[in-house]
C-alpha positions in Angstrom: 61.1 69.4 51.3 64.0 68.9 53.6 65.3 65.5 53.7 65.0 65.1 57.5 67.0 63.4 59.9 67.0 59.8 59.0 68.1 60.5 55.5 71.0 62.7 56.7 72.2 60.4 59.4 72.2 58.1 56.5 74.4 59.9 54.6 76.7 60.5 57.4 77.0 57.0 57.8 77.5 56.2 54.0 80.5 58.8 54.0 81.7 57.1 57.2 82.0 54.0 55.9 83.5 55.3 53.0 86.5 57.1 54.6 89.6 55.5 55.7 91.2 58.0 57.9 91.9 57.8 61.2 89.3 60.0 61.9 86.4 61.7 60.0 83.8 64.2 60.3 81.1 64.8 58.5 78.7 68.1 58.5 75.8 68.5 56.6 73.7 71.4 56.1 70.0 71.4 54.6 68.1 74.3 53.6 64.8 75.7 51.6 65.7 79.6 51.7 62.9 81.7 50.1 64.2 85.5 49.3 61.5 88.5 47.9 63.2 91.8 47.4 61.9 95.1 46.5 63.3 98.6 45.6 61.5 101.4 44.0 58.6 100.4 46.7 57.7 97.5 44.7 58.5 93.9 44.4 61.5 92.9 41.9 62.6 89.4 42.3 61.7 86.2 44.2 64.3 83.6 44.5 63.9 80.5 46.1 66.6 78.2 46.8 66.7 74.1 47.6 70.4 72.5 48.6 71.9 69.6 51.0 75.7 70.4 51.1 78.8 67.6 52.5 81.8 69.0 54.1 84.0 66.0 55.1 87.1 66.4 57.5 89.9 64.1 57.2 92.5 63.3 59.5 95.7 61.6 59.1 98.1 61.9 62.7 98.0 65.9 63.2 97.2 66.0 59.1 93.5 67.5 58.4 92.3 68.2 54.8 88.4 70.0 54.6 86.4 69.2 51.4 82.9 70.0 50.1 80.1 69.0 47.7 76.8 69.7 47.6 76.3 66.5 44.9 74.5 62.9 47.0 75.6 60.1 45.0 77.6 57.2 46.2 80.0 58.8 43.4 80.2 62.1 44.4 80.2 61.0 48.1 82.9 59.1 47.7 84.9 61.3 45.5 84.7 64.5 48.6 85.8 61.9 51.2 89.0 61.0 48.7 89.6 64.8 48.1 89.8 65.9 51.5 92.3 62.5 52.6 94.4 64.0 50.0 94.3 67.2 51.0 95.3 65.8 54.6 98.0 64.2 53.2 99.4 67.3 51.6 99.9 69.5 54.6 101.7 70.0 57.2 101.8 68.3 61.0 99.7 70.6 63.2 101.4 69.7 66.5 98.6 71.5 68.3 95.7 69.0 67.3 94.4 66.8 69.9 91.7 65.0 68.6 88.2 65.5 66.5 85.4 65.8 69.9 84.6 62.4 71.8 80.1 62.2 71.8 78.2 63.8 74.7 75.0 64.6 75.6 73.1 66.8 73.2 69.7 68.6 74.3 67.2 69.2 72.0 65.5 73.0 71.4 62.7 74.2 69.7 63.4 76.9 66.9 60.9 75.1 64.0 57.9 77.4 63.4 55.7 75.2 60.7 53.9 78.3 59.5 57.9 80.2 58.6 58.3 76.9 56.9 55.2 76.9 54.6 55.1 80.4 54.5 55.3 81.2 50.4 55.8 84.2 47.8 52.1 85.2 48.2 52.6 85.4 51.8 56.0 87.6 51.5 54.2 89.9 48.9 51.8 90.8 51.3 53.9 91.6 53.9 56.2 93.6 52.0 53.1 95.2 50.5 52.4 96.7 53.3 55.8 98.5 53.9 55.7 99.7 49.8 51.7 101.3 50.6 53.0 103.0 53.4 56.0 104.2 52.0 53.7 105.6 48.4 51.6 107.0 50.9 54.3 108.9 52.4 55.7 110.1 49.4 58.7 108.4 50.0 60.3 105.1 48.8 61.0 101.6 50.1 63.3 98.8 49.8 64.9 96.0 50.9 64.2 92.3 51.6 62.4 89.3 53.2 63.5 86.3 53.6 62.0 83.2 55.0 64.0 79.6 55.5 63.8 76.2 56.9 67.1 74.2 57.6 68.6 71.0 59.0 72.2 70.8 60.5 73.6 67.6 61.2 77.2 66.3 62.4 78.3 62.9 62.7 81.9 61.7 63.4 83.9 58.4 63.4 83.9 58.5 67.4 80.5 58.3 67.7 79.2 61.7 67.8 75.9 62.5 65.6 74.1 65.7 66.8 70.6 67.4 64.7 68.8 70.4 64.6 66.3 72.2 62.3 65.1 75.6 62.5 63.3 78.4 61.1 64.4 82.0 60.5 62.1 84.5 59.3 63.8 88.5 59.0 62.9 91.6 56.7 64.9 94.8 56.4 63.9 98.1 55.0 65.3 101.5 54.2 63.3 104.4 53.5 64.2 107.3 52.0 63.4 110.8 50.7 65.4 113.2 48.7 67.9 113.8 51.7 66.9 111.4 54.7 66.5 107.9 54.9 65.1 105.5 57.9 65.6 102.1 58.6 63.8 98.9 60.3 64.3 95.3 60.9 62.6 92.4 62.4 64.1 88.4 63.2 62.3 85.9 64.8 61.6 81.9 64.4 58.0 82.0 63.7 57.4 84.6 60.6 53.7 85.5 62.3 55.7 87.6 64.7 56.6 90.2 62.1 54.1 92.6 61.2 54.5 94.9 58.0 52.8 97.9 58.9 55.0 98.1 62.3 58.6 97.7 59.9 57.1 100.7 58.1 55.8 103.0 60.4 59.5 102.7 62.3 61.7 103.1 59.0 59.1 105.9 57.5 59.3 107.8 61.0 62.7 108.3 60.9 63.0 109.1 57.1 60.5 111.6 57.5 62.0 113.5 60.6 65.5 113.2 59.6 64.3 115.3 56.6 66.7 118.6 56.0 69.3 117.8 58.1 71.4 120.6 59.7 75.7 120.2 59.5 77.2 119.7 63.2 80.8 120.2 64.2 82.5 116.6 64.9 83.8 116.4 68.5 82.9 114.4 71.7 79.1 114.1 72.4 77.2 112.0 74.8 74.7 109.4 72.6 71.7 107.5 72.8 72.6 104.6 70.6 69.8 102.3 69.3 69.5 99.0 69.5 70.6 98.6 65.9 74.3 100.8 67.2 74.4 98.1 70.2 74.3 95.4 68.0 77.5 96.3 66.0 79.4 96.7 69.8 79.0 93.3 70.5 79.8 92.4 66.9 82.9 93.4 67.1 83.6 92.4 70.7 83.1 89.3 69.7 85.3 89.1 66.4 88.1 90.6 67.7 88.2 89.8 71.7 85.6 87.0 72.8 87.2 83.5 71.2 89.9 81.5 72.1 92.0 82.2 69.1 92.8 85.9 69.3 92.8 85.4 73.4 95.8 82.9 72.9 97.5 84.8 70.3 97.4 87.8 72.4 95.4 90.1 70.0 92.1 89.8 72.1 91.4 92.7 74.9 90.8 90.0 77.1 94.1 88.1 76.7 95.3 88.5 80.2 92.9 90.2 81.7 90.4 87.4 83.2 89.7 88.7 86.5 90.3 92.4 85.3 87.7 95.0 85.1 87.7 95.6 81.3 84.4 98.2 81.2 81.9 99.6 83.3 80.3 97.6 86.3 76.4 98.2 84.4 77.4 96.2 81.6 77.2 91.8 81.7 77.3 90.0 78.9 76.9 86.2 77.6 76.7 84.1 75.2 73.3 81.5 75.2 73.0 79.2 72.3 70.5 77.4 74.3 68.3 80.2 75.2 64.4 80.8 73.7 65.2 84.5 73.4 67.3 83.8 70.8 68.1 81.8 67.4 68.5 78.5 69.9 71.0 76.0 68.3 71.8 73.2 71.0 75.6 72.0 69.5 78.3 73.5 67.4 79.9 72.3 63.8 81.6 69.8 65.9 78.7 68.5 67.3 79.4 69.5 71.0 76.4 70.5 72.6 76.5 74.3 73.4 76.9 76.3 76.8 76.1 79.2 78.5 79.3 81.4 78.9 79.4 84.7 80.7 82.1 87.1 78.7 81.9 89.8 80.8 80.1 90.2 84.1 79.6 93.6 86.0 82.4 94.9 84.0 84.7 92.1 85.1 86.5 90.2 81.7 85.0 86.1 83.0 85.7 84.0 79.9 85.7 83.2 76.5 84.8 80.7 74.3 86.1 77.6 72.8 86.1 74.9 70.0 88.0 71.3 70.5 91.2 72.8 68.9 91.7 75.8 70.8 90.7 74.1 74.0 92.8 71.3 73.3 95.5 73.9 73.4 94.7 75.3 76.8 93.8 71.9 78.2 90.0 73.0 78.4 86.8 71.6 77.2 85.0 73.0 74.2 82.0 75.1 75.7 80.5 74.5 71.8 81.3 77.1 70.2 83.5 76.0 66.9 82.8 77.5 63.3 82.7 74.8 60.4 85.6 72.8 59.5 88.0 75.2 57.6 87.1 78.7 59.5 89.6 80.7 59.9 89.0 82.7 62.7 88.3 80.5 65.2 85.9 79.3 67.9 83.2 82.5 67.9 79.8 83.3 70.2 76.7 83.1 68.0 74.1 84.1 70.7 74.9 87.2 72.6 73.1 88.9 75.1 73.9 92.7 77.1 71.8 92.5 79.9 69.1 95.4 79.8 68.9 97.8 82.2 65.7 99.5 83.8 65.9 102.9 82.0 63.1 103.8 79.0 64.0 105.2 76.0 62.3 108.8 76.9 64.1 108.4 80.4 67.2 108.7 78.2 66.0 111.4 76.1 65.4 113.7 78.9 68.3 113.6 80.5 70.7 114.2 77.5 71.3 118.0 77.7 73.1 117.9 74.4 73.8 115.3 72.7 73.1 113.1 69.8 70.3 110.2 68.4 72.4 107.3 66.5 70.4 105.0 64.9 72.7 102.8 63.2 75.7 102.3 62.3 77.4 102.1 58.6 80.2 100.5 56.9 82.3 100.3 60.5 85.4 99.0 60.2 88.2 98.0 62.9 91.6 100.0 63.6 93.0 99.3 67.2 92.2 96.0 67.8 93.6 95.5 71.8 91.3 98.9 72.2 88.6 97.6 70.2 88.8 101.2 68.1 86.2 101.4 65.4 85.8 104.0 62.8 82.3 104.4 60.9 79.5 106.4 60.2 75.6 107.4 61.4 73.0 106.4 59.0 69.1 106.1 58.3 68.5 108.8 61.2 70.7 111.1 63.3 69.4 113.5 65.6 70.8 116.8 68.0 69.6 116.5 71.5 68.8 119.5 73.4 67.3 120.3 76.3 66.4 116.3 76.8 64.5 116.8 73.4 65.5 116.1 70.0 65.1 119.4 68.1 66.7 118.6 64.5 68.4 116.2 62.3 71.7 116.4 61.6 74.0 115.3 58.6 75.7 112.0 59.3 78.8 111.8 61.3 82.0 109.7 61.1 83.8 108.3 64.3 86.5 107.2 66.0 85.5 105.3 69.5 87.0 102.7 71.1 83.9 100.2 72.3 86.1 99.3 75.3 86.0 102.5 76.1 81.9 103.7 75.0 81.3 100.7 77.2 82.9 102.5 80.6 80.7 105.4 79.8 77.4 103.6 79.9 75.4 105.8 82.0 72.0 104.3 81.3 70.6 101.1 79.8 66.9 100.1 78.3 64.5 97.9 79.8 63.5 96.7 76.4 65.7 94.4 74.3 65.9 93.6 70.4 67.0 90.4 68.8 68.9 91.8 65.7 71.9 89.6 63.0 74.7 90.3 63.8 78.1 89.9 61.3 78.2 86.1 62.7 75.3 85.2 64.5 72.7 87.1 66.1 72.3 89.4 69.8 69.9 90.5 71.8 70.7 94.2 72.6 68.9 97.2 74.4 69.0 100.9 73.6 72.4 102.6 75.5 73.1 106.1 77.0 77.1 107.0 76.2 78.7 109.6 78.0 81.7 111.2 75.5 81.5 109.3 72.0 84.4 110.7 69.9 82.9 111.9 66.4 85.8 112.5 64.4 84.0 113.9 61.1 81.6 115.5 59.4 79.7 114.2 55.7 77.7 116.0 53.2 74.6 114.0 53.8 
């Protein structure tokens, strides 16, 4: 059972009380995480996992120290608030610090799903029995995970703020795979009834069984239909290295001076929504301040980024709620992204590519310009040639060398349909894209 919100308001207050800093913060985190994975087509562990944990933040002038337990007692309480005064006291002024966040208005969202919160190891067996019959029936073999959770987040602070949210998050994976050819699928959603078993396997055992005796292709530059799954890791890495406030100040962001500046092609907008029911809605940040739309990038046109207290403290601008726990080190990030679909269906796509290639994910991508946004990384789980507006063989997996700024000017088409898919920090909600000229730079033996 989680311990709710009265019991973790009071133990925000007890920590309160406890702390004589100028200022304090206190973020707790609640969770019952439930996790049945499977390999070999069949089930091989079930894990389930019960925690409350304390991070305290300390401030002393421009002095912060961060400390954590996961331990309740008045004793333990009372020891994290003393660690992280002395860690304040141990470090340097930081002349740019302004001030923990001031309370406002926090709305409330529904993301709880009672049925993802009961939902037990009987119930994940069945579901990921269906993906293991499908796969033995295939001949081929499945694995990967389920997991189910229920959690409570809840900041407080000595200037009044206290902000709470639970939620539930419900998401499988699976790979399939044959001798040479694998396929993969993945569901997300708040309320587990909306994943269905037999639909995960039918998508992942589809492309394992087509992608079967792939043919080698010469690297160079081909136009792509990139899956949702490819989308998703654009965004990712938009957002890590270009959309928060700290790289944008420190002049490592492809937007830093460029607000105002068309930065990719005019068919492409997109946001970050905390608040929105199409996606994981959380209302506030780890700070407590309630969350806002932003708009990153609109027709092709760099519009904003996003900010915690600190970094807009720095700027003279309002936190739009987007600040990472106490001790983060990369700075304010969006958690909810959205690229806007287009009208375009999947076979449009498909019929107009003369020649081309299918990429269905990506794999073990990895940054190497950041201003450009260059990525290198492979194709996985299913990777087709296009000819003729049809897909007439699969093809060994490819390495690449793109810049996303750059994919992301080429856009010549865009799906209707969306897909809410993690994402390295948070999740997005991404369609299906038609590249002109993506730069595959080598070739692999599988």
């Amino acid at each position: 059972m989680l311990p709710g919100e009265t019991q973790l308001k009071n133990i925000a207050d007890r920590v309160l009380a406890m702390s004589g800093a100028e200022q304090t913060e206190v973020l707790l985190f609640a969770s019952h995480s439930a996790l049945t994975r499977f390999a070999n087509s069949y089930i091989h562990q079930n894990v389930e996992d019960t925690s409350v944990e304390v991070s305290v933040r300390a401030v002393a002038g421009k002095k912060i120290g961060v400390a954590g337990t996961n331990m309740l007692s008045d004793e333990s309480l009372r020891a994290v608030v003393e660690r992280a005064a002395a860690l304040a006291a141990h470090q340097r002024e930081n002349e740019d610090f302004r001030s923990l966040p001031s309370p406002r208005p926090v709305s409330r969202v529904d993301a709880w799903a009672q049925r993802t919160a009961a939902f037990g190891p009987e119930d994940r067996a069945a579901v990921v029995a269906a993906i293991c019959d499908a796969a033995r029936e295939s001949k081929v073999t499945a694995a990967g995970a389920f997991r189910t959770s229920a959690a409570e987040v809840a900041v407080a602070n000595s200037l009044g703020v206290f902000a709470y949210h639970r939620e539930t998050n419900a998401d499988i994976n699976t790979t399939i795979m044959s001798g040479d050819s694998s396929g993969y699928a993945s569901r997300l959603s708040m309320d587990v009834d909306a994943i269905n078993g037999k639909a995960v396997a039918a998508e992942a055992i589809d492309k394992c069984l087509r992608s079967a005796n792939p043919i080698s292709l010469e690297p160079g530059v081909y136009d792509v239909i990139l899956e949702d799954y490819a989308t998703s890791d654009i965004l990712d890495y938009l957002a890590y290295l270009g959309f928060g406030a700290q790289p944008y100040q420190e002049k490592r962001s492809f937007m830093s001076g460029r607000l105002g500046e068309k930065v990719v092609g005019e068919n492409v907008t997109i946001w970050d929504d905390g608040l929105s029911p199409e996606t994981m809605p959380m209302p506030f940040d780890f700070e407590g301040v309630p969350k806002r739309r932003v708009d990153l990038i609109t027709d092709g046109v760099a519009k904003g980024i996003v900010y915690d207290s600190y970094y807009g403290g720095k700027e003279g601008k309002e936190s739009t709620g987007h600040a990472l726990p106490a001790g983060a080190t990369y700075g304010p990030l969006p958690m909810n992204l959205f690229l806007k679909p287009g009208s375009a269906s999947v076979d449009d796509m498909l019929s107009s590519v003369e020649r081309g290639i299918w990429v269905s994910r990506f794999w073990y991508t990895r940054p190497v310009h950041p201003l450009k946004v260059i990525v290198t990384g492979m194709t996985r789980d299913g990777t087709f040639l296009i000819e003729g507006g049809k897909i007439t063989s699969p093809i060994k997996n490819l390495r690449f060398m793109q810049s996303y700024l750059d994919a992301l000017s080429q856009v010549e088409m865009i799906s209707s349909e969306t897909r809410l898919l993690h994402g390295m920090i948070g999740v997005s909600r991404v369609p299906t894209l038609k590249v002109k000229g993506w730069t595959f730079s080598g070739a692999t033996e599988f």
